[in-house]
C-alpha positions as CSV (number, residue, x, y, z in Angstrom):
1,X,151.1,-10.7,72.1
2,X,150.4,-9.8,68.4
3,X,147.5,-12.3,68.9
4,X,146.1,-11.1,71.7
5,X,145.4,-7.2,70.5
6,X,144.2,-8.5,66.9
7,X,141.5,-10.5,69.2
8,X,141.0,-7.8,71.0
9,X,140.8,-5.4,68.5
10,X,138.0,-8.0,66.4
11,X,136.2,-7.9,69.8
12,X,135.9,-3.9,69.5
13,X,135.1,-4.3,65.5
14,X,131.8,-6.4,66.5
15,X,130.8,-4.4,69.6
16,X,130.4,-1.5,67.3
17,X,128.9,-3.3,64.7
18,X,126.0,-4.4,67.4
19,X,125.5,-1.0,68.6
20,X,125.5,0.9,65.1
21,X,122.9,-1.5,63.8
22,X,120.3,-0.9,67.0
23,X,120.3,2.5,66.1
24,X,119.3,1.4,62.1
25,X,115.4,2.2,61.3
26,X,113.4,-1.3,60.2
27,X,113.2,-0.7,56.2
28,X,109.8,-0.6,56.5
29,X,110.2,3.3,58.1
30,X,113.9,4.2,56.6
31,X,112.0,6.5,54.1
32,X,109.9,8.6,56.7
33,X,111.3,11.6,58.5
34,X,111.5,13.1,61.7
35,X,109.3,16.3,61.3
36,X,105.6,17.5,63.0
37,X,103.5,14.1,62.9
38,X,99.6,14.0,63.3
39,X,98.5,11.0,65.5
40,X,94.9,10.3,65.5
41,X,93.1,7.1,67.5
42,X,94.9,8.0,70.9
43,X,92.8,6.7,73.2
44,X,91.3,9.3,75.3
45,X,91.4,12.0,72.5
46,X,88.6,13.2,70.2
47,X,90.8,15.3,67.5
48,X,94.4,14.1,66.4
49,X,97.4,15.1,68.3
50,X,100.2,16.7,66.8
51,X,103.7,15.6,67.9
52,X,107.1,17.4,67.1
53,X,109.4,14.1,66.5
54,X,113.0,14.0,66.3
55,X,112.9,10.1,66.3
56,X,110.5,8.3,64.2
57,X,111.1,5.2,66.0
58,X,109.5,7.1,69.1
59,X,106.3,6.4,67.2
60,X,106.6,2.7,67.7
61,X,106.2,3.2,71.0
62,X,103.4,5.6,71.3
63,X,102.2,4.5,75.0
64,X,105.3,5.2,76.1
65,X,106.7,8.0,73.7
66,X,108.1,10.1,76.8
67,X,110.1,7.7,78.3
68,X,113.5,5.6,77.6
69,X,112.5,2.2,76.1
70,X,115.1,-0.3,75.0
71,X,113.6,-1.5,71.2
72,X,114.1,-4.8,69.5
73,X,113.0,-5.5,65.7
74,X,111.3,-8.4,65.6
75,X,110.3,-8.7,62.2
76,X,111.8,-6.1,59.2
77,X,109.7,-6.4,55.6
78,X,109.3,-3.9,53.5
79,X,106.6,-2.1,54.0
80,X,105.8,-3.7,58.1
81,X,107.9,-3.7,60.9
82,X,107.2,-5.6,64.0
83,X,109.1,-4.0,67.3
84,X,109.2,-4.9,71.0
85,X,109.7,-2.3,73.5
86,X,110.8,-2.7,77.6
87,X,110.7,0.7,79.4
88,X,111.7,-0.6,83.4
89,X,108.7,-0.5,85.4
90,X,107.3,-3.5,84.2
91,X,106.1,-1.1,80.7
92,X,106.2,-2.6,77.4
93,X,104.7,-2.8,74.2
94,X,104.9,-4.3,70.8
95,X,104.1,-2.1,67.7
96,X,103.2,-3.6,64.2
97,X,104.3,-0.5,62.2
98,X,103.2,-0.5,58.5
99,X,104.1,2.0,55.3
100,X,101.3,3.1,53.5
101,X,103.2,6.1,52.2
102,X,107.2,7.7,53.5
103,X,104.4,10.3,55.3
104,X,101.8,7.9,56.5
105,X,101.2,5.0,58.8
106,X,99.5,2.3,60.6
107,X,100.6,1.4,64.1
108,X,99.1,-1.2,65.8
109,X,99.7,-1.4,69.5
110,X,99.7,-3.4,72.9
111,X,101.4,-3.9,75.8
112,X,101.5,-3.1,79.8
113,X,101.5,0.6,80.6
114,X,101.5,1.3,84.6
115,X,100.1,-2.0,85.4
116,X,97.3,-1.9,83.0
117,X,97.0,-3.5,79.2
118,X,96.3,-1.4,76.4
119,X,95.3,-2.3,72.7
120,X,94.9,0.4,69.8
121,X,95.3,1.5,65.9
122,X,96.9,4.6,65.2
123,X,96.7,6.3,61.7
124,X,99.8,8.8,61.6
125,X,100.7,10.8,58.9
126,X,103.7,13.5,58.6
127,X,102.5,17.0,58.3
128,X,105.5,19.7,57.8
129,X,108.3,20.7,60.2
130,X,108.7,21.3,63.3
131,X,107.3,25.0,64.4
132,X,110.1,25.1,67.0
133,X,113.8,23.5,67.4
134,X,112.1,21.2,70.8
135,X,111.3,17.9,69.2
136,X,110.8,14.6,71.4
């Protein structure tokens, strides 16, 4: 019996080990903070866009910043991160994030966004705190 609940208990041990280290930030962005973020190169958009982020990581998935994406690091260096994203639907993405300083970026991005491909650069750069206590 003694057996039994160390093997259990060892099961337990690595779940949480699994789950604690999908929530870790790639290296590449550990020294960048959540904070008011200025995005420019969004398709569409002629001035930069100014998002309120609580999660950094949500960057990584720009296309589909407002919705619930399961994330994968593919590649973790230190200074470029490579992540896959699924969102349902048949969305997804993969985001080649890279450090040019803790409060600037590069994101390079593609995937399928309601049934169409997309392909873009983003330059994004931290620019203060959040004016109000509602950050995506």
């Amino acid at each position: 019996m003694h057996g039994v609940k160390g093997f259990a208990v060892l099961g337990a041990g690595i779940g949480l080990i699994l789950a604690l280290s999908a929530f870790q930030l790639p290296t590449a962005i550990a020294g960048s903070s959540p904070g008011l973020w200025e995005i420019s190169g969004s398709p569409g958009t002629k001035t930069p866009l100014r998002e309120c982020l609580s999660d950094v990581m949500k960057l990584a998935q720009f296309e589909h910043r407002r919705k619930n994406c399961t994330r994968n690091i593919i590649s973790n260096g230190a200074n470029t991160a490579v992540i896959h994203y699924s969102c349902g639907s048949g969305d997804f993405g993969e985001s080649r994030l890279t450090m040019i300083t803790p409060r600037s970026m590069r994101i390079e991005t593609q995937g399928i966004s309601e049934q169409l491909p997309f392909n873009y650069v983003l330059q994004a750069r931290r620019v203060g705190e959040c004016a109000s206590a509602s950050a995506h």
